[in-house]
VMD Tcl script that draws the C-alpha trace (Angstrom):
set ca {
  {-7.34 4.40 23.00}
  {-5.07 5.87 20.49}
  {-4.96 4.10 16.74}
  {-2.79 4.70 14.19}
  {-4.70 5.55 11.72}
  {-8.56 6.89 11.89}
  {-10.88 7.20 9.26}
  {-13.73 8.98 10.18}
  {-16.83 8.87 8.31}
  {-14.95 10.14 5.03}
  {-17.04 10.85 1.86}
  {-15.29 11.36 -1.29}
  {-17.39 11.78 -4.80}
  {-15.87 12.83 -8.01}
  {-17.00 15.14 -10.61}
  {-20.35 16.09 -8.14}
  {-23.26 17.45 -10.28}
  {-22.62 15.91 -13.48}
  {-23.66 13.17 -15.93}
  {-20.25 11.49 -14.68}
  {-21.22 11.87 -10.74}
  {-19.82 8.57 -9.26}
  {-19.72 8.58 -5.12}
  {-16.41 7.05 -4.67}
  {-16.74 7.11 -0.40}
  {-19.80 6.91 1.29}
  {-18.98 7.16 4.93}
  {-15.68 5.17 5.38}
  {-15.20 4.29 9.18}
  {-11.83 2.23 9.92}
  {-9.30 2.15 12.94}
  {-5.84 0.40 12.93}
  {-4.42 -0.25 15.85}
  {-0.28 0.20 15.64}
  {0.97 -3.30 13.71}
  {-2.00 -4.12 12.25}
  {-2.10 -5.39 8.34}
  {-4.88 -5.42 6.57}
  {-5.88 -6.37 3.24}
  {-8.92 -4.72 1.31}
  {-10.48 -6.65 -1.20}
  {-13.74 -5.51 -3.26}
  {-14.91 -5.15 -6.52}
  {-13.69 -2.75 -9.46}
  {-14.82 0.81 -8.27}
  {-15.46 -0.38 -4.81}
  {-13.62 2.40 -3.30}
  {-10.03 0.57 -2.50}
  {-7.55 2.36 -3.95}
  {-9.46 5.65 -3.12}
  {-9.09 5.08 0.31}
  {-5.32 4.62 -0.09}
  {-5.43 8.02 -2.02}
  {-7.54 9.97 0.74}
  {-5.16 8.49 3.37}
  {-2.21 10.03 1.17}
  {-3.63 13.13 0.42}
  {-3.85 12.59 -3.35}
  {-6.93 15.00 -3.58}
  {-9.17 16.49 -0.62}
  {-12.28 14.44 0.94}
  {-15.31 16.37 0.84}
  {-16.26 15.45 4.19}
  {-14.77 13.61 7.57}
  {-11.51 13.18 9.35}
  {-8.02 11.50 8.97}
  {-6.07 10.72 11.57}
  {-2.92 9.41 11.89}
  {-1.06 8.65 15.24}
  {-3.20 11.39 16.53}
  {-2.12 14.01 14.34}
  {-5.26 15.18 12.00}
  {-3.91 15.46 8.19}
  {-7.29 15.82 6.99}
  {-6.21 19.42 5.60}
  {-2.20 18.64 5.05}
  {-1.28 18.51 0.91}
  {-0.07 15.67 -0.21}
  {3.19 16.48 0.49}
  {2.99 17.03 3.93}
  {1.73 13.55 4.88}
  {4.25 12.22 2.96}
  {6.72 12.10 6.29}
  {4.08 9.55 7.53}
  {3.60 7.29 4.86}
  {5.63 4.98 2.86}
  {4.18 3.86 -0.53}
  {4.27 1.58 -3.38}
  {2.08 1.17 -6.15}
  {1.04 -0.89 -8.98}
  {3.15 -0.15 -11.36}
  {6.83 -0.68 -11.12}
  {7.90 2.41 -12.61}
  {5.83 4.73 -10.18}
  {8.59 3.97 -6.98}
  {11.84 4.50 -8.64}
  {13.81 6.84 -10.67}
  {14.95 5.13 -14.01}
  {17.89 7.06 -15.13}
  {19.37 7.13 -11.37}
  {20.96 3.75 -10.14}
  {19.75 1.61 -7.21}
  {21.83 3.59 -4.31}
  {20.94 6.79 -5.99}
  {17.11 5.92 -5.24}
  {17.77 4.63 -1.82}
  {19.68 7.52 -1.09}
  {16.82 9.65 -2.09}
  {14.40 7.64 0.35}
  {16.96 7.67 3.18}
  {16.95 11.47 2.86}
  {13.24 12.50 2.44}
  {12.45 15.44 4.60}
  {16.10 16.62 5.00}
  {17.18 19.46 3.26}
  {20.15 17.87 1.18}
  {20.59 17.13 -1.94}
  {23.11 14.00 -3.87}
  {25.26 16.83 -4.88}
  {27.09 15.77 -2.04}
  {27.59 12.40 -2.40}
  {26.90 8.77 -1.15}
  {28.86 8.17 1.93}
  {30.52 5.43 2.53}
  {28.74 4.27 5.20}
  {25.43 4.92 3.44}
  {26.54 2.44 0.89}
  {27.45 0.02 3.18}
  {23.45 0.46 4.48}
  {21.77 -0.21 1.46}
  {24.19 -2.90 0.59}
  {22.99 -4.69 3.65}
  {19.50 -3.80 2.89}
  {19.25 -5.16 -0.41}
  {21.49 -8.18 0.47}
  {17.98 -9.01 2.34}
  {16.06 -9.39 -0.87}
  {18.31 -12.19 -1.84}
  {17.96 -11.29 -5.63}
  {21.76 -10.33 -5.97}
  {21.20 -6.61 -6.34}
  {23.16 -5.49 -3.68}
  {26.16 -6.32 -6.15}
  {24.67 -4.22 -8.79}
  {24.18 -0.72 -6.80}
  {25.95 1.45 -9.33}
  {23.09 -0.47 -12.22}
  {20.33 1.93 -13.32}
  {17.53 0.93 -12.13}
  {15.54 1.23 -15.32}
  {17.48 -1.69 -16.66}
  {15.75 -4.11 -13.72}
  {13.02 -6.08 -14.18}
  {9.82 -5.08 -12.72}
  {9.89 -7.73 -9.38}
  {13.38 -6.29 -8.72}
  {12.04 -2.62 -9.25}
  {9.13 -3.48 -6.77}
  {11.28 -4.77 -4.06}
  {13.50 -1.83 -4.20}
  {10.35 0.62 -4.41}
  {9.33 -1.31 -0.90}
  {13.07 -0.95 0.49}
  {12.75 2.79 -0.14}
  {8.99 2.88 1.26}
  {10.28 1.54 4.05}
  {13.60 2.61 5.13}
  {12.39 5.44 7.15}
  {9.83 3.45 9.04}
  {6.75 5.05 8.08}
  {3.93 5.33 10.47}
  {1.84 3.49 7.48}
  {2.24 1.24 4.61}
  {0.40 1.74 1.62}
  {0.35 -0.98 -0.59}
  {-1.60 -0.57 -3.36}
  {-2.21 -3.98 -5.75}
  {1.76 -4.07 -6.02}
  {1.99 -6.99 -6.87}
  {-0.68 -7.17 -9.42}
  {1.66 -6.54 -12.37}
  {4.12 -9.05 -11.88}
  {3.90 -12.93 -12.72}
  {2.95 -15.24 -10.00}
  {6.26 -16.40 -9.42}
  {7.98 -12.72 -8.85}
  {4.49 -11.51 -7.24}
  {4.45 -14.44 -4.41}
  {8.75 -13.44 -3.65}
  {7.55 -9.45 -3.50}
  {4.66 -10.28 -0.89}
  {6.90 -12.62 1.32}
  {9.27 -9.65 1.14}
  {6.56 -7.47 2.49}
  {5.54 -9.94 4.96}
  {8.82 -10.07 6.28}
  {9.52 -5.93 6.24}
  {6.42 -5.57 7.52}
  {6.74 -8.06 10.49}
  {10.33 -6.99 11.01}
  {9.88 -2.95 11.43}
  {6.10 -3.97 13.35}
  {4.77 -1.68 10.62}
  {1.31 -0.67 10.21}
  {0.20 -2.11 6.77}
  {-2.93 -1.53 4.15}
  {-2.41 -3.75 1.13}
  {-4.77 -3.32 -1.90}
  {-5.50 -7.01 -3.78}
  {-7.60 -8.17 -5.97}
  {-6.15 -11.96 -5.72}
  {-8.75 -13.07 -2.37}
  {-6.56 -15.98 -1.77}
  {-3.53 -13.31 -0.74}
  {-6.04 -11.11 1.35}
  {-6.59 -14.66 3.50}
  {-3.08 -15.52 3.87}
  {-1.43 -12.42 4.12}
  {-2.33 -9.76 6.95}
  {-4.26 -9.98 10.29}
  {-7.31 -8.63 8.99}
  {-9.33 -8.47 6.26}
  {-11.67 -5.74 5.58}
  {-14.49 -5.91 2.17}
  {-15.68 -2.80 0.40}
  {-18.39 -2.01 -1.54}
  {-19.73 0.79 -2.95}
  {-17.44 3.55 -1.03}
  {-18.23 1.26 1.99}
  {-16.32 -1.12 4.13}
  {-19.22 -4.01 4.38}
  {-17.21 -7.02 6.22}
  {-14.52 -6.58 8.92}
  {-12.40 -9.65 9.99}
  {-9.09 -10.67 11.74}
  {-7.61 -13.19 14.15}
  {-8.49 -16.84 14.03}
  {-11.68 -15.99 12.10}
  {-9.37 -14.43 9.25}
  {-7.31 -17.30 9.28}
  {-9.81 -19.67 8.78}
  {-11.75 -18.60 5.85}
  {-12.13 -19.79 2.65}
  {-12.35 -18.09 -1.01}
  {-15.72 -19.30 -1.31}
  {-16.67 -17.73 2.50}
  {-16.23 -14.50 0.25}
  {-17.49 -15.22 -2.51}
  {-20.55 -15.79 -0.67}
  {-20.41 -12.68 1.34}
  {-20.09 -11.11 -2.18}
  {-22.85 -12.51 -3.17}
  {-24.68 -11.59 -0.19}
  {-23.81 -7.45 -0.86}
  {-24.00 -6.92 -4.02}
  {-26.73 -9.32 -5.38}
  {-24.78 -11.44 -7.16}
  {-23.14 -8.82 -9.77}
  {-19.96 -9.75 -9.32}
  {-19.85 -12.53 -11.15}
  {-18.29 -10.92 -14.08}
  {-15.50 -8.97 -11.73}
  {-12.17 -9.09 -12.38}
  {-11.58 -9.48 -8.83}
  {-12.64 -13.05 -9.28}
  {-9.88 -14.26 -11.09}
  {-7.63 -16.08 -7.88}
}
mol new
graphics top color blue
foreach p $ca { graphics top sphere $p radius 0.5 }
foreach p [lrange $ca 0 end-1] q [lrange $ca 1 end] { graphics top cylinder $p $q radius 0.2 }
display resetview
């Protein structure tokens, strides 16, 4: 069977030999099958957000394989598995160009991987694209295009940083606790946006939270990590029927009751 993304048995530790050693992945085993989304929840240093960075090729993994949609990037640069990856990360600013306006950055997204430039211009019909696309996010922006983008607030920037992530239909979305700077109100619209992008393009998702109540809702599996290891493993009706305390528990259970001061528990 052919997945669309393989992990296997990745290690990853930083600064190896040193007072400031810390083994970051210890043998990280995962398959998703094409449209599956999963959520990844675990405490702080639990190895999350450095699986998101192995999968994008944000530094090399000192030993195992990445796969994905049978192509091995395990070697590519960063750059190189960019073509298969869309991305958007916790911070608003990371996903957008300030001083460029909102077509200007979806024009930029539209063309990654060609060799052209804006020197020659936003076409017509290109405009009439990403109007339609950002008439979707029903937050009015598609009547601002020309606006800079650094003059939006940070739920807007987010939900054109996921417009952009996604309008080449990447083979996998990386979303990495995206929502995690915005209020509850804004962060709730940006994750029914990715719901519905997700569900829409039958994208292959990975979403980063720290909030377990969104790992239950959102996704059709849930995977739990601790220390550089993915420790629980759950989709389908099971998924959909647990509760916060269910993982709190299985918390418990792993790490002996330490994370009881985590920021993770905040819900």
């Amino acid at each position: 069977m052919s997945y669309m993304l393989e992990l296997k048995d990745v290690h990853k530790t930083f600064n190896p030999g040193t007072i400031n050693q810390k083994v970051a992945l210890n043998g990280v085993n995962l398959q998703l099958n094409e449209g599956d989304f999963v959520t990844i929840i675990g405490g702080n240093g639990a190895g999350k957000s450095t699986t998101l960075n192995a999968i994008a090729g944000v530094w090399n993994i000192d030993a195992g394989r990445i796969v994905i949609d049978g192509v091995d990037v395990t070697k590519l640069p960063e750059h190189k598995r960019a073509k298969y990856l869309g991305r958007v990360f916790q911070d608003p600013m990371n996903g957008t160009a300030a001083t460029m306006s909102i077509d200007e950055n979806m024009a930029i997204a539209a063309r990654r991987g060609q060799h052209r430039t804006l020197r020659w211009g936003i076409s017509k019909r290109e405009r009439e694209t990403y109007y339609e696309l950002l008439t979707t996010l029903d937050l009015g922006l598609e009547s601002r295009m020309s606006a800079k983008v650094g003059l939006l607030s940070g739920g807007q920037r987010q939900a054109i940083t996921l417009l952009m992530a996604t309008i080449q239909k990447p083979k996998l979305l990386l979303l990495d606790e995206h929502t995690a700077a915005l209020d509850p109100k804004t962060a709730a619209k940006v994750l029914a946006l990715s719901d519905k992008i997700i569900e829409e393009h039958h994208l292959t998702a990975m979403m980063v939270t720290h909030n377990m109540k969104d790992a239950i809702v959102h996704g059709n599996r849930l995977i739990m990590m601790h220390e550089g290891r993915i420790i629980y493993d759950v989709r389908g009706e099971e998924k959909k029927n647990l509760t916060v305390a269910d993982l709190l528990a299985k918390f418990d259970e792993v790490s002996g009751g330490e994370f009881a001061n985590d920021r993770m528990l905040f819900v």
